[in-house]
N, CA, C and O atoms as CSV, one atom per row, in Angstrom:
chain,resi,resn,atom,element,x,y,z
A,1,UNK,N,N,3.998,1.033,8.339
A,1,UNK,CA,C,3.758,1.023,6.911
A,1,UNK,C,C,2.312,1.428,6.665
A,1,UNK,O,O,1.396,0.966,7.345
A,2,UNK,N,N,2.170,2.097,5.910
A,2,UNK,CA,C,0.748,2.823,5.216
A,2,UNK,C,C,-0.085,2.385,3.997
A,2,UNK,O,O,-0.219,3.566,3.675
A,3,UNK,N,N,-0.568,1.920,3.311
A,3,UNK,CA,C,-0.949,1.853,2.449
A,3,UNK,C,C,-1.879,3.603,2.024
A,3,UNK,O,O,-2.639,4.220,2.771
A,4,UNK,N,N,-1.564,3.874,1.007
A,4,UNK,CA,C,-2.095,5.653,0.895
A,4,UNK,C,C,-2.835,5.237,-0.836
A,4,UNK,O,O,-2.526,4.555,-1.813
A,5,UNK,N,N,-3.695,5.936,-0.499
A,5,UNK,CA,C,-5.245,5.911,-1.503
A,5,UNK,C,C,-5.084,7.675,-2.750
A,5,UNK,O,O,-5.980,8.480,-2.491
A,6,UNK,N,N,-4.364,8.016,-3.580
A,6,UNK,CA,C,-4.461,8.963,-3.955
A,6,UNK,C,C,-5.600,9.381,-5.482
A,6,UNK,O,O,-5.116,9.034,-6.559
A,7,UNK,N,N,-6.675,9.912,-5.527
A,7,UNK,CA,C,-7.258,9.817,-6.331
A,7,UNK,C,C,-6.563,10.362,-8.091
A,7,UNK,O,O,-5.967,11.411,-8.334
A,8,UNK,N,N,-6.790,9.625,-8.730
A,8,UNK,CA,C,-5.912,9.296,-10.330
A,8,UNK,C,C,-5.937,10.921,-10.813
A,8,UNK,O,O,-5.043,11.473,-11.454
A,9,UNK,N,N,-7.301,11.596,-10.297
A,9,UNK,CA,C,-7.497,12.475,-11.581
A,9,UNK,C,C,-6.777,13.812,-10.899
A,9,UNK,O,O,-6.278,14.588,-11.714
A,10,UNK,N,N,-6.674,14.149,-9.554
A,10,UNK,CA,C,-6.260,15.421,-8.807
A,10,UNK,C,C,-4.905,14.744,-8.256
A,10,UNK,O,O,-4.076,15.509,-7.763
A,11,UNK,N,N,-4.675,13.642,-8.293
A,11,UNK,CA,C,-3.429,13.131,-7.204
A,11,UNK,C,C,-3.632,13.370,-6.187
A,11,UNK,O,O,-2.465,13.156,-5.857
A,12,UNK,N,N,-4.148,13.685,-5.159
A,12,UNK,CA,C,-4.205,14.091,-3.961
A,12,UNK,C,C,-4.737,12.768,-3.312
A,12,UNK,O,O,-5.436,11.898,-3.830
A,13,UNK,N,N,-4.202,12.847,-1.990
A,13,UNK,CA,C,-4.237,11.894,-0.570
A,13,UNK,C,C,-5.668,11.670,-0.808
A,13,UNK,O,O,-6.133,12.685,-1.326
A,14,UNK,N,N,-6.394,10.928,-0.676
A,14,UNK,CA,C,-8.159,10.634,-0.293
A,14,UNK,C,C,-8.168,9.589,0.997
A,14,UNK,O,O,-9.187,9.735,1.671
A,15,UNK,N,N,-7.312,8.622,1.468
A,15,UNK,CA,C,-6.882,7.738,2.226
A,15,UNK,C,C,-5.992,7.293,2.280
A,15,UNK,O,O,-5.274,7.110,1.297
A,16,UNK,N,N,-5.595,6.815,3.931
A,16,UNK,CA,C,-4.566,6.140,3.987
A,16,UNK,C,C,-4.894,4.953,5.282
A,16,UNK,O,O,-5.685,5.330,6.146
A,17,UNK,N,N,-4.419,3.828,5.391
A,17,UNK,CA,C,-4.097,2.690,6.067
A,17,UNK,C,C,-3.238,1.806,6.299
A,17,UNK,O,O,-2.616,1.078,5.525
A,18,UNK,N,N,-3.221,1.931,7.847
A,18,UNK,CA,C,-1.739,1.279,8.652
A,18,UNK,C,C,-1.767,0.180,8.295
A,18,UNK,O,O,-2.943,-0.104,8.063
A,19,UNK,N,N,-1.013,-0.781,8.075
A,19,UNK,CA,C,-0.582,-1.887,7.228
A,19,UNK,C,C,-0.292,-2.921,8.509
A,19,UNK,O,O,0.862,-2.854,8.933
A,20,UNK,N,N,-1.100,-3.790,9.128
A,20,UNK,CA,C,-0.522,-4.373,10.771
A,20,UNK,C,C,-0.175,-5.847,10.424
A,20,UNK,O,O,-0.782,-6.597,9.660
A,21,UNK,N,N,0.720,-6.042,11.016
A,21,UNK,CA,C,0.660,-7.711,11.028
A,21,UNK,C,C,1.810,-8.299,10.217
A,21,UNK,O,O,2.124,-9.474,10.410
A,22,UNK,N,N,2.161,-7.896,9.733
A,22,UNK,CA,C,3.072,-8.301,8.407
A,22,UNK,C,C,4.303,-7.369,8.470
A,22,UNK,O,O,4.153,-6.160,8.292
A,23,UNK,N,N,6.177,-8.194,8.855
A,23,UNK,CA,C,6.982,-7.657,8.630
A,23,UNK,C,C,7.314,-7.214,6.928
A,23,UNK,O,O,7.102,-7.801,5.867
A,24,UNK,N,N,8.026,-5.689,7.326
A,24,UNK,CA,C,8.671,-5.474,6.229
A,24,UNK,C,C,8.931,-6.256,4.868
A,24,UNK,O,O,8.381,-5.966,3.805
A,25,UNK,N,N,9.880,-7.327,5.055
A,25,UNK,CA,C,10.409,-8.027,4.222
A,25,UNK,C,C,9.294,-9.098,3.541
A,25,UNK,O,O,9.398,-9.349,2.340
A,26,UNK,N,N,8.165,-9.756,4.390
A,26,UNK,CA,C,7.378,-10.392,3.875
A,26,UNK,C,C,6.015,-9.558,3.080
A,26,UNK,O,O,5.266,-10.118,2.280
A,27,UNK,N,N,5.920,-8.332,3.440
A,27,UNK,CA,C,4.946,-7.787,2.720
A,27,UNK,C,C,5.383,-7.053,0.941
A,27,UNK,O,O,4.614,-6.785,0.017
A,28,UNK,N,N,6.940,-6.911,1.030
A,28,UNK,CA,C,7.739,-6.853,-0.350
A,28,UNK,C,C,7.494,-8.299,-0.754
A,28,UNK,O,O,6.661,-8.426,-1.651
A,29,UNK,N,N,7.996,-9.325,-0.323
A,29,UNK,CA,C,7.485,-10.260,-1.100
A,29,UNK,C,C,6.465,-10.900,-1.776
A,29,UNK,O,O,6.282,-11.525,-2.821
A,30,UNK,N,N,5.593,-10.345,-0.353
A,30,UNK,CA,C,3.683,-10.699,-1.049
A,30,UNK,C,C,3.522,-9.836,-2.534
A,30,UNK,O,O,2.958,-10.379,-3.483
A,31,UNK,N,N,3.995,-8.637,-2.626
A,31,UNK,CA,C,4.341,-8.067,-3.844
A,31,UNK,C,C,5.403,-7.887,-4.804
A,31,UNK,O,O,5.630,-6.826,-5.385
A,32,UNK,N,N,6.103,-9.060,-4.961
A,32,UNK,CA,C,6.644,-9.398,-5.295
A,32,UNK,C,C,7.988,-8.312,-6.001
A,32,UNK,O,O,8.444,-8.029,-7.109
A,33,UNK,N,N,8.231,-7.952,-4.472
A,33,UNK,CA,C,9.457,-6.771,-4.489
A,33,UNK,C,C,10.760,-7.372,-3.751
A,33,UNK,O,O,10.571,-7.918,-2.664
A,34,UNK,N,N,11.996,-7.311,-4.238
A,34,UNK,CA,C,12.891,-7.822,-3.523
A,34,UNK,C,C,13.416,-6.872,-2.351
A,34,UNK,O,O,13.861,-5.729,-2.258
A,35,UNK,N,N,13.059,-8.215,-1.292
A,35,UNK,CA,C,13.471,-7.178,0.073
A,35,UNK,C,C,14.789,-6.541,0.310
A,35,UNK,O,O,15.135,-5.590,1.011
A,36,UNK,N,N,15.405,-7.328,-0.466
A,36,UNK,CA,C,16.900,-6.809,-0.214
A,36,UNK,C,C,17.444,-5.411,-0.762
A,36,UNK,O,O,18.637,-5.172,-0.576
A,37,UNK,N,N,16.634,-4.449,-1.441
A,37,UNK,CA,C,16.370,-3.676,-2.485
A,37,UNK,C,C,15.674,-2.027,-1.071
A,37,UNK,O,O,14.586,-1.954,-0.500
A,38,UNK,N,N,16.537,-1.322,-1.024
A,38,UNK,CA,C,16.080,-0.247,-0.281
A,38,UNK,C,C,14.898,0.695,-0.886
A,38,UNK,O,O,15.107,1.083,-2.035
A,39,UNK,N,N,13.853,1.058,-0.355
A,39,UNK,CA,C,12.920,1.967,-0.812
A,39,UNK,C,C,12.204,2.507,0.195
A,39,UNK,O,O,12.282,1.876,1.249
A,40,UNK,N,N,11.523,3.486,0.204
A,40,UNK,CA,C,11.079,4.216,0.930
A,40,UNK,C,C,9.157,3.923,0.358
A,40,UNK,O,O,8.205,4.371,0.997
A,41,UNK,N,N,9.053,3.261,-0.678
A,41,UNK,CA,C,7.979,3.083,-1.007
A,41,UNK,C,C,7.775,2.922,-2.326
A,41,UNK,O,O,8.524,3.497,-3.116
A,42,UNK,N,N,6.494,1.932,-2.874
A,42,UNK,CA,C,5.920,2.115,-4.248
A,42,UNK,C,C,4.607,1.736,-4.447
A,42,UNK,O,O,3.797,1.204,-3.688
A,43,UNK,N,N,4.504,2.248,-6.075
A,43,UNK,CA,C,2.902,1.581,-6.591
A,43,UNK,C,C,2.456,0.650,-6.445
A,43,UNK,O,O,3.218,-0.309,-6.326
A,44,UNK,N,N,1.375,0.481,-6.392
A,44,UNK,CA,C,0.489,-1.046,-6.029
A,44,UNK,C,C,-0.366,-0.853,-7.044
A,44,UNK,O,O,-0.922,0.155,-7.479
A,45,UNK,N,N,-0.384,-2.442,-7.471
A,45,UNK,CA,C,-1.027,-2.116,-9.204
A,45,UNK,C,C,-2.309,-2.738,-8.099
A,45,UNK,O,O,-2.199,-3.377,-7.053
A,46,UNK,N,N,-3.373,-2.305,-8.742
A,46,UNK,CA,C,-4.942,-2.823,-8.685
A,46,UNK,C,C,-5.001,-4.291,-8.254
A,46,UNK,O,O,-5.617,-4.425,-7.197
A,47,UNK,N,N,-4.609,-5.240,-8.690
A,47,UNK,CA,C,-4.418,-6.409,-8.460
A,47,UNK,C,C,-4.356,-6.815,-6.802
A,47,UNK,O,O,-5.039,-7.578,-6.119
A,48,UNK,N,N,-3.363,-6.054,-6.541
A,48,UNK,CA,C,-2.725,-6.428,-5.360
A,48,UNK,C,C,-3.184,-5.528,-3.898
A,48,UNK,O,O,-2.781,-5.725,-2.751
A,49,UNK,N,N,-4.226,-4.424,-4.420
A,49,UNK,CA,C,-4.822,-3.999,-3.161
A,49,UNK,C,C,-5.627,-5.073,-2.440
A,49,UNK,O,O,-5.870,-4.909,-1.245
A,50,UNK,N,N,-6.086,-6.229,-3.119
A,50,UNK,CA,C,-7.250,-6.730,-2.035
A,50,UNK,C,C,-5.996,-7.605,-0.654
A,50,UNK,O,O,-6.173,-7.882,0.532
A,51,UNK,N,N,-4.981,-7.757,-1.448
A,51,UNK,CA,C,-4.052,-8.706,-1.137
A,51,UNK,C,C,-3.353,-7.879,0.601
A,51,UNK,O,O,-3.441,-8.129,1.803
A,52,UNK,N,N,-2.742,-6.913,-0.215
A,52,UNK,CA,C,-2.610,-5.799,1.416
A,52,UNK,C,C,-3.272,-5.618,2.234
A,52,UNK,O,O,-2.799,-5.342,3.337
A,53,UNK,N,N,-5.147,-5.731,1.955
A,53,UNK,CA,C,-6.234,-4.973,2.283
A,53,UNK,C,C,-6.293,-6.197,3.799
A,53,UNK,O,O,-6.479,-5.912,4.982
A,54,UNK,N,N,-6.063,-7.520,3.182
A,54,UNK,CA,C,-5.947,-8.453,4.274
A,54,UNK,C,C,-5.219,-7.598,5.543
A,54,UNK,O,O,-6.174,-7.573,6.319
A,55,UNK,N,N,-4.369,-7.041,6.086
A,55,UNK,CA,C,-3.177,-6.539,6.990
A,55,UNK,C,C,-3.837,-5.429,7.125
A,55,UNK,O,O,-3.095,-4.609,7.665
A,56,UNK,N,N,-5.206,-4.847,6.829
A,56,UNK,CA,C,-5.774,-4.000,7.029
A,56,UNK,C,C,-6.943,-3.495,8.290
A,56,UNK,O,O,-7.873,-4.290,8.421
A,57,UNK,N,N,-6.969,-2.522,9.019
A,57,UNK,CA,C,-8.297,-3.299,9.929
A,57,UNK,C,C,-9.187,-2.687,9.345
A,57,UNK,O,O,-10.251,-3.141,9.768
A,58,UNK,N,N,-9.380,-1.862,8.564
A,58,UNK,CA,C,-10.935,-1.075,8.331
A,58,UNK,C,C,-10.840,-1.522,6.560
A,58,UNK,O,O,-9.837,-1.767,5.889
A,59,UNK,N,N,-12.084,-1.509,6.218
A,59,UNK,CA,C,-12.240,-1.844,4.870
A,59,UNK,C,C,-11.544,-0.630,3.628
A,59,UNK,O,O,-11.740,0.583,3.553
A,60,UNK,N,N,-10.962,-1.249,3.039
A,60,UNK,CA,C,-10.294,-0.873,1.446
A,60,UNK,C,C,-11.138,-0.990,0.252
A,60,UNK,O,O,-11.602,-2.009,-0.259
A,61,UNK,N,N,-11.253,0.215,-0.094
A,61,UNK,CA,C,-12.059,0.698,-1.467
A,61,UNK,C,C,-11.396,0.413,-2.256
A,61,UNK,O,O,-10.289,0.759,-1.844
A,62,UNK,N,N,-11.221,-0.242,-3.684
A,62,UNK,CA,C,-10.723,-0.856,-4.920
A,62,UNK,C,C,-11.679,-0.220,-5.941
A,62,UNK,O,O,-12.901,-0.285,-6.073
A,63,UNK,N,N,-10.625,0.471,-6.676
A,63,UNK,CA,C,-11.599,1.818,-6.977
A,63,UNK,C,C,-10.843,2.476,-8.550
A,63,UNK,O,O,-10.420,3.632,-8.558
A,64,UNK,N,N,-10.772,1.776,-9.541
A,64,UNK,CA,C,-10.017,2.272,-11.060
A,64,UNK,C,C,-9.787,3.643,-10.918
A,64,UNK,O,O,-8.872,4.166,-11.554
A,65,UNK,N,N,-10.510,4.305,-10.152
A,65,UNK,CA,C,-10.206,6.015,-10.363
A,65,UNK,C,C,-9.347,6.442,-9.154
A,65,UNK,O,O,-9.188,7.650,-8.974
A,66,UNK,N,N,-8.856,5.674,-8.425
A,66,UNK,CA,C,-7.791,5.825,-7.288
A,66,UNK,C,C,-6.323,4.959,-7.812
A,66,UNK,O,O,-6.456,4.034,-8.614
A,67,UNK,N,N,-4.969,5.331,-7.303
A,67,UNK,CA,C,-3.300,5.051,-7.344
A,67,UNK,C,C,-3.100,5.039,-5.972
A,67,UNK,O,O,-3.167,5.862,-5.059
A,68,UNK,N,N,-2.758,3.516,-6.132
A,68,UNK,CA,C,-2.426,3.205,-4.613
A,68,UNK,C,C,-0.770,2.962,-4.202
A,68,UNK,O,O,0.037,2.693,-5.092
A,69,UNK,N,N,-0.440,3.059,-3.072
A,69,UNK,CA,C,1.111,3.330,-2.785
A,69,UNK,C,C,1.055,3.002,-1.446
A,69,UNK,O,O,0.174,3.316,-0.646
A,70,UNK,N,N,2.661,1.951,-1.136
A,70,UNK,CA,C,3.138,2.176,0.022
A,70,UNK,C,C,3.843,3.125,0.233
A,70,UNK,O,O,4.561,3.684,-0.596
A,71,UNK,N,N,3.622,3.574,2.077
A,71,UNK,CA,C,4.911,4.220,2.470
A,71,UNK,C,C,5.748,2.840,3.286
A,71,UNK,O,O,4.952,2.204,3.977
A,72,UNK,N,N,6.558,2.528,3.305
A,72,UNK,CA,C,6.969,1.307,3.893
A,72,UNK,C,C,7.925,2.277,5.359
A,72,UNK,O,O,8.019,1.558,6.353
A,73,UNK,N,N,8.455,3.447,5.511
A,73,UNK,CA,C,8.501,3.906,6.511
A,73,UNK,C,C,7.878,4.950,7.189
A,73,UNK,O,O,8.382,5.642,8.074
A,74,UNK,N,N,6.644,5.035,6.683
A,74,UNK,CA,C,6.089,6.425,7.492
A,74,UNK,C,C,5.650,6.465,8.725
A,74,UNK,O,O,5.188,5.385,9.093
A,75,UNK,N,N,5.611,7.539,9.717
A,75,UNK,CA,C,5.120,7.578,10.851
A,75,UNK,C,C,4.052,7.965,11.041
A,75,UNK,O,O,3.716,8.870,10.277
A,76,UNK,N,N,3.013,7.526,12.085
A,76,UNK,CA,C,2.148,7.736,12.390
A,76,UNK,C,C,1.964,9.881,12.656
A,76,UNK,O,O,0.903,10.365,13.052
């Protein structure tokens, strides 16, 4: 799982970070997504980046001019 950093004003990729530590199903819940519910990924409102950022190893920029998103299956 990825957490991906796309800047608001071009959309484009600026970052991305592997998401470690935390199964699938409990990291939908930390965001209060039902696991039972198939997706390939979604938005992460502002709120909830510092919250992911934990499962993170390198530091996360929280940043109003960035749209943040899981990929919940992407590959390395």
């Amino acid at each position: 799982m990825y957490l991906e950093v796309f800047d608001r004003a071009s959309e484009q990729l600026v970052s991305d970070y592997l998401i470690e530590g935390i199964e699938l199903a409990a990291l939908k819940e930390l965001i209060k997504i039902d696991p039972a519910i198939e997706q390939y990924g979604c938005d992460v409102s502002i709120d909830d980046v510092p919250i992911i950022a934990a499962y993170v190893s390198d530091p996360v920029v929280v940043n109003l001019g960035f749209l943040y998103q899981i990929d919940f299956y992407r590959e390395q």
